[in-house]
N, C-alpha and C positions, 0 to 999 in steps of 0.2 A: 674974403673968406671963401677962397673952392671950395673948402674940404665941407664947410658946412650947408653946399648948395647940396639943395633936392632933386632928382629925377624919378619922379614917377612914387614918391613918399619913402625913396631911401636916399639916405647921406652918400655921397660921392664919396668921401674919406671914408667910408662903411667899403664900399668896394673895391677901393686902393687898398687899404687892408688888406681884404681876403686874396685879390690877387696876388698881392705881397706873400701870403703863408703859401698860397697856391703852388709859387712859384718857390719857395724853400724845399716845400716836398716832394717838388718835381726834381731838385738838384738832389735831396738826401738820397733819392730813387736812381737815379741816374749815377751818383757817386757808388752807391753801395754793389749797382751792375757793373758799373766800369772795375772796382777792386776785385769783384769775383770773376772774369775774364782775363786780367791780368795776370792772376790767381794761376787759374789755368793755364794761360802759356808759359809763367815761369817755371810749373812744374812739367811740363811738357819740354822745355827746354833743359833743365833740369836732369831729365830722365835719358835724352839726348847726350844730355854730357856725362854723365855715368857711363851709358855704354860705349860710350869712345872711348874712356876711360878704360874698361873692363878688357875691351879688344884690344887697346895697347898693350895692360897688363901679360894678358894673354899671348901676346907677340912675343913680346919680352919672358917671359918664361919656357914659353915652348919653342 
């Protein structure tokens, strides 16, 4: 039984644990900066393609 060994009068399976959430919050952290980055360049790209757009219109009409 690891998880019920002692180090120092705390449970092992006490610290796999917390590292376990430790490490959820670091990914929700890390996912939620990764979507607002991408965020951003899809609208940057986006805005990109509009104005190619505009300037073909523009070709084409004048």
């Amino acid at each position: 039984m690891f998880f019920l060994t002692t180090v120092g009068g705390v449970l092992v399976g006490d610290i796999i644990v917390q590292l376990f959430f430790l490490l959820i919050l670091i990914a929700l952290v890390a996912v939620v900066i990764t979507l607002i980055v991408k965020s951003k360049d899809r609208n940057k790209k986006l805005n990109r393609i509009e104005e190619k757009i505009d300037k073909l219109l523009s070709d084409k009409n004048g």
